[in-house]
Structures are given as structure tokens and as C-alpha cells.
C-alpha positions in Angstrom: -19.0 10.3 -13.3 -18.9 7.7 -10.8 -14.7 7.8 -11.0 -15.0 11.5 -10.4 -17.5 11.5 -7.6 -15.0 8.7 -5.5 -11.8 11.2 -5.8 -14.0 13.7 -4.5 -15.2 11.9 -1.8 -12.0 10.4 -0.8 -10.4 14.4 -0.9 -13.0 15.2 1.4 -12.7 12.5 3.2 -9.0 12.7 4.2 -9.6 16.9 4.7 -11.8 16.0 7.7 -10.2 13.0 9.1 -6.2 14.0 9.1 -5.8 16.8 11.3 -7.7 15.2 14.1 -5.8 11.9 13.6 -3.1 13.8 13.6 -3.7 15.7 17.2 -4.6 11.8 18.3 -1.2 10.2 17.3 0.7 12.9 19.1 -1.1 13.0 22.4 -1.0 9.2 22.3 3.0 9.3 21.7 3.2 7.5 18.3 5.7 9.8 16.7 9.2 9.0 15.6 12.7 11.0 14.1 12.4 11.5 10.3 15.3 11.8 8.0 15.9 15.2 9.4 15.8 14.0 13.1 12.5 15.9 13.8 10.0 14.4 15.9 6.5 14.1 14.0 3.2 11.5 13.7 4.0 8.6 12.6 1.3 5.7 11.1 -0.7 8.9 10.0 -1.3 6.4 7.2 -4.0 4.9 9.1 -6.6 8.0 7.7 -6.6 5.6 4.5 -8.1 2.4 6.1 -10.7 4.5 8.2 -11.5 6.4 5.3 -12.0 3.5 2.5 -14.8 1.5 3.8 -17.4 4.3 3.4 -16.4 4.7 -0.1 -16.4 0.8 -0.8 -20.4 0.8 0.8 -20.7 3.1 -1.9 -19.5 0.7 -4.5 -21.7 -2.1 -3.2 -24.5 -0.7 -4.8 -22.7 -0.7 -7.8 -24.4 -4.4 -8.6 -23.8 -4.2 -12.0 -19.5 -3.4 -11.3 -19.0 -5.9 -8.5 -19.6 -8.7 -6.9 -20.3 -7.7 -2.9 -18.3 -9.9 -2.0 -15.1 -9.4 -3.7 -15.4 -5.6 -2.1 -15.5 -7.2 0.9 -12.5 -9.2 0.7 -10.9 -6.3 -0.6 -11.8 -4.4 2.3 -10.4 -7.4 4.5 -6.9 -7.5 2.9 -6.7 -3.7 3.3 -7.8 -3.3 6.0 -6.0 -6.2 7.5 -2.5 -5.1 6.2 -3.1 -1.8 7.7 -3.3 -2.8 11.0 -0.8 -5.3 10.5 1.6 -2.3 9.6 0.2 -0.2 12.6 1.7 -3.0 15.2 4.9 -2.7 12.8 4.9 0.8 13.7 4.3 0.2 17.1 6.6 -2.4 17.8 9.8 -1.5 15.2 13.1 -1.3 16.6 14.8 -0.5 13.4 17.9 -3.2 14.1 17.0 -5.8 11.3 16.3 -4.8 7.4 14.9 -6.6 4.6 13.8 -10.2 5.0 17.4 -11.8 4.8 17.3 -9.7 8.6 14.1 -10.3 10.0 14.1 -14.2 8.8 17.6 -14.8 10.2 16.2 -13.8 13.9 13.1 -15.7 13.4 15.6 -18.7 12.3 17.3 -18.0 15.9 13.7 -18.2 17.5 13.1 -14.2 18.0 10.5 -12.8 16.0 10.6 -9.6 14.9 8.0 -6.6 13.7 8.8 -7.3 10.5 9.0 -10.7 10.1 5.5 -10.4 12.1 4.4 -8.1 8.8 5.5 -10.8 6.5 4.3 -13.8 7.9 0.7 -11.6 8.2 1.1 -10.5 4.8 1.3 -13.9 3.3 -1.8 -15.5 5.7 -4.1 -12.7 5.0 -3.2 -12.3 1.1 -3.8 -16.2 0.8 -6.9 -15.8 3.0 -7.9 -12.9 0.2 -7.5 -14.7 -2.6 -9.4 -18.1 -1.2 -12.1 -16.2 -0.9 -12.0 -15.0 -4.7 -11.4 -19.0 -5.1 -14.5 -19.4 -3.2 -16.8 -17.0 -5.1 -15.4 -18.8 -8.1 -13.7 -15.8 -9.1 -10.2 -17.3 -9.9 -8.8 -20.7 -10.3 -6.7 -22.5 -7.4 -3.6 -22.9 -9.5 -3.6 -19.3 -9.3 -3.7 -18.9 -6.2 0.1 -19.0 -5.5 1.1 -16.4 -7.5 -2.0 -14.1 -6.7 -1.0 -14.2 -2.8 2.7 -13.7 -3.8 1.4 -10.3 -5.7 -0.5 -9.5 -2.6 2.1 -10.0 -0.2 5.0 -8.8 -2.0 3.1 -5.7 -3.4 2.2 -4.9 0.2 5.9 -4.8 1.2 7.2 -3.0 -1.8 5.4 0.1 -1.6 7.0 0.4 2.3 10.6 0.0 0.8 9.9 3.4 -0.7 8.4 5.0 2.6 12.1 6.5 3.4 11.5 10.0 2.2 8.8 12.6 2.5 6.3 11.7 -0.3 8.1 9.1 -1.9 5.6 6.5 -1.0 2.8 8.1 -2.4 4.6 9.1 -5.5 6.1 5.3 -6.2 2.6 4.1 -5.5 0.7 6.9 -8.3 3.4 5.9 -10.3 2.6 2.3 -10.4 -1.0 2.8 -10.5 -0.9 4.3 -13.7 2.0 1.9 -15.0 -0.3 -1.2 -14.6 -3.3 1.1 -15.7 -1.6 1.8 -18.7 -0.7 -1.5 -19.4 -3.8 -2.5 -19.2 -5.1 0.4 -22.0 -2.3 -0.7 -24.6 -3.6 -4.0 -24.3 -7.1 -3.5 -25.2 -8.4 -5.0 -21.6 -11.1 -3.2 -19.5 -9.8 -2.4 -15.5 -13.0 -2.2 -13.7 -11.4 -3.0 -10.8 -9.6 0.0 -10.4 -12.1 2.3 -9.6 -11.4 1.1 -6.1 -8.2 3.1 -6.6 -9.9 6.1 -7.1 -11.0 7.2 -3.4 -7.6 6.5 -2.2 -6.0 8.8 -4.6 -8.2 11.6 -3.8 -7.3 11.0 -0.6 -3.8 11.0 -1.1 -4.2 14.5 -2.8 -5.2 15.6 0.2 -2.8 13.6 2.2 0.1 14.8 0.3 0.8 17.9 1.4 1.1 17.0 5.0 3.8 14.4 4.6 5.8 15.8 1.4 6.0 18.9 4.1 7.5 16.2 7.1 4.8 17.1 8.7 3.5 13.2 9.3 4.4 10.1 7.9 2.3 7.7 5.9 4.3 4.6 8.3 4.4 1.0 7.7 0.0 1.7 8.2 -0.3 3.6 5.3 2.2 1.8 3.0 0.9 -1.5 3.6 -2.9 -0.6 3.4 -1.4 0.9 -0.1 0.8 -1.8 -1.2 -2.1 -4.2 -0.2 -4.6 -2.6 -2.0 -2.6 -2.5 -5.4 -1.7 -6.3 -5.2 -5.4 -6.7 -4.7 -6.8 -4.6 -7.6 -4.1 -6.5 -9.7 -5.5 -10.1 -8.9 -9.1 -8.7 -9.1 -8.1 -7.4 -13.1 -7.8 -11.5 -13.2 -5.5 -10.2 -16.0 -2.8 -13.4 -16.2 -0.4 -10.6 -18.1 -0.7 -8.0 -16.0 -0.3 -10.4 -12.5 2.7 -12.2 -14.0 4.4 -9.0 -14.7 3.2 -7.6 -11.6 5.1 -10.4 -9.4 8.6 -10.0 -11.4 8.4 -6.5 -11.2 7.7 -7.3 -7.3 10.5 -10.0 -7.1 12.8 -7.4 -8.7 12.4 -4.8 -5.9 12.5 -7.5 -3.3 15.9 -8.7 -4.4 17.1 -5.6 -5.2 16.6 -4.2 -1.8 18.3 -6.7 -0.3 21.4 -5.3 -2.1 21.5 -2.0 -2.7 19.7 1.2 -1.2 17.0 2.8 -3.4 18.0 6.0 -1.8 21.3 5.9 -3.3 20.1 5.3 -6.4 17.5 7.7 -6.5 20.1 10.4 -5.3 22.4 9.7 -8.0 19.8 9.7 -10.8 19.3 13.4 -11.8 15.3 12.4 -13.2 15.2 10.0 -10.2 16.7 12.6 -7.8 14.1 15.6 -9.3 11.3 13.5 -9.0 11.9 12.8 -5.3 12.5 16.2 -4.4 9.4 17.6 -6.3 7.5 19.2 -3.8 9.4 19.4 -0.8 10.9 22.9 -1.1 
């Protein structure tokens, strides 16, 4: 019941907030050239980290599921990665890709948006789970690999942000892979009933950028990537976070040496999948 009444809320949520957001980002001149070259909002991802905290102070009541403070360091790494993304998407030039190019031209002493994003992404997610440290919630020997999941999660989910919808399908998608994993094994995944606002949000989100009508941005991917890493180290599930961080490492690399968009296009499953609900 309680699963059921956060999609609802996070649906309704996103119904009311995206249209005006949307007005907002185009007076204020955030737009940008999708794949197709048309002009439309861009960071319209940031409905998902105004939308989230009213639907965590929900889940603070919840005593018996959480500890208050763990929903508030989720809502710090969230929301904190959001906005990290929303400078990215304010400040991007689009000339370096991957972190071979953005580290190169901080090695030359010129940072970058992205390198920015990175260097934020590890600070906060180590920031995150110190705090869990703190509350006693995990170990410090852990606390490499958890920020690494945190980080590297947060940037995976924006490698996939290339298409209309392809985000938000790659991030269902793993939501219900590391869901399931947990089910097969027998272990119970509390933790990710903070997952379900955000997909009834993305229901209603969905439409509008599967359409090219807006895009999610480097806002919306990382407040998504962030919050997936985060559920992860909250499962405090050793098999499910060291599988998590390969799987990570594996996209990383692999980004940095082939295009997922090729790949993709010359999968016929991969390719259908993309294109599912854009005509």
C-alpha cells in the first residue's frame, strides 16, 4: 500500500510541476539542439529533485522503515548531484568526452563542466556515505567502494542520456535488474521504496521527452544515477554493491571506446527497445 501510494504521488507530482518548469526553462533560455537539431528545454530533469523531498518527508514517518537520517543523506546526494548536473548543463561546451577528455584538460590546468561533475560526484558520494559511517550504518572499509558506486552510478545513467527516453528506460531497466537480484537471492530491499516516487514520476515524465519535447539533461541523469548508487549502498548488500561497481566499471571503460549508440543501432532487440515509443 505504501509502495503504491508513493507512485501515485510522484505521477501527480511530476503532472503539476513539468509543464510550468517547462515554460520556465524556455523563457530563461536553457534549451539546446537534440539529435534532430530542434531546439527544446533542456535540464527538464530538474522536476525530479524538486519533486522528491516531499515524498521522502513522507517516508520519515515511516520510523519503523528508516533511519531519518539516512533519508536525509539520501536526499543530500540527490539532490546534490542534481544541481551539480544543472551547472553541467549550464556550463557544457560539448568539446571533451568521457573522463580520458575532461581529465586530460584538467591535467593542462583547464577545468571543464565535466570534470567539474566528476570531481563533485566523488566529494558528495564520499560525503554520503561518511554519513552512513557516522550513523554506524556501514563499515569504513566500505567506504571506498560505496562512493565509487555512488559516483560512478551517477555518471553512468548520463552516458545513456543521448536519445529521447533512453535514460529513463536504461535506468527502469536497472532498477529492476538489481531488484531482481536481490529477490533470487532471498534478501529483503527496503531501501528501494525510495525508488518508487521517482518512477511514478518518470511515468509521467516520459511522455514529454520520449516525444523530444524536453530533455531529462545531465540534471535529471545525475539526480537518477545518484539515487540508484545510493539505494544500492543503503541495501548494505556486499553482493549486490560489488556487482554493482563492475557492472559500473564496465560501462565506464567501455564508453571510453566505443559508442553505445552504435551498438544499440546495430542490435535489432537493442535497436527496438530504443525506439519503443517514439513513433
Amino acid at each position: 500500500m505504501l509502495e503504491f501510494f508513493l507512485f501515485l504521488l510522484g505521477v501527480a507530482m511530476v503532472k503539476v510541476a513539468i509543464s510550468p518548469l517547462s515554460e520556465l526553462l524556455l523563457t530563461a533560455g536553457v534549451i539546446k539542439e537534440n539529435y534532430e537539431g530542434v531546439q527544446i528545454p533542456t535540464a527538464l530533469g530538474l522536476v525530479f529533485p524538486l519533486t522528491l523531498p516531499l515524498s521522502l518527508a513522507c517516508l520519515t514517518l515511516k520510523r519503523a522503515f528508516f533511519n531519518p537520517g539516512e533519508v536525509y543523506l539520501l536526499l543530500f546526494i540527490t539532490t546534490g548531484m542534481g544541481l551539480a548536473g544543472l551547472c553541467d548543463d549550464l556550463l557544457k561546451t560539448d568539446k571533451e568526452k568521457g573522463f580520458r577528455g575532461h581529465f586530460a584538460q584538467l591535467l593542462r590546468g583547464k577545468l571543464t563542466s565535466g570534470a567539474l561533475k566528476a570531481i563533485t560526484g566523488l566529494v558528495f558520494g564520499f560525503i554520503f556515505t561518511s554519513g552512513l559511517w557516522i550513523l554506524g550504518q556501514t563499515g569504513w572499509l566500505m567506504l571506498i567502494p560505496q562512493t565509487l558506486v555512488v559516483a560512478l552510478s551517477t555518471n553512468s545513467i548520463n552516458l545513456f542520456d543521448l536519445r529521447p527516453g533512453r535514460a529513463v528506460k536504461f535506468f527502469l531497466f536497472l532498477s529492476a535488474l538489481f531488484f531482481l537480484l536481490l529477490e533470487v537471492r532471498g534478501v529483503e530491499g527496503p531501501y528501494f521504496r525510495f525508488l518508487y516516487p521517482v518512477i511514478g514520476g518518470l511515468f509521467a515524465y516520459l511522455p514529454v521527452d520520449i516525444k523530444a519535447h524536453g530533455m531529462l539533461g545531465d540534471t535529471g541523469a545525475n539526480f537518477l544515477g545518484a539515487l540508484l548508487g545510493a539505494v544500492v549502498v543503503l541495501t548494505k548488500d556486499e553482493f549486490l554493491l560489488w556487482f554493482a561497481l563492475l557492472f559500473f566499471l564496465f560501462l565506464q571503460l567501455s564508453a571510453e571506446k566505443f559508442s553505445f549508440s552504435q551498438v544499440i543501432e546495430g542490435n535489432r532487440v537493442l535497436r527496438f527497445l530504443d525506439q519503443l515509443g517514439r513513433d
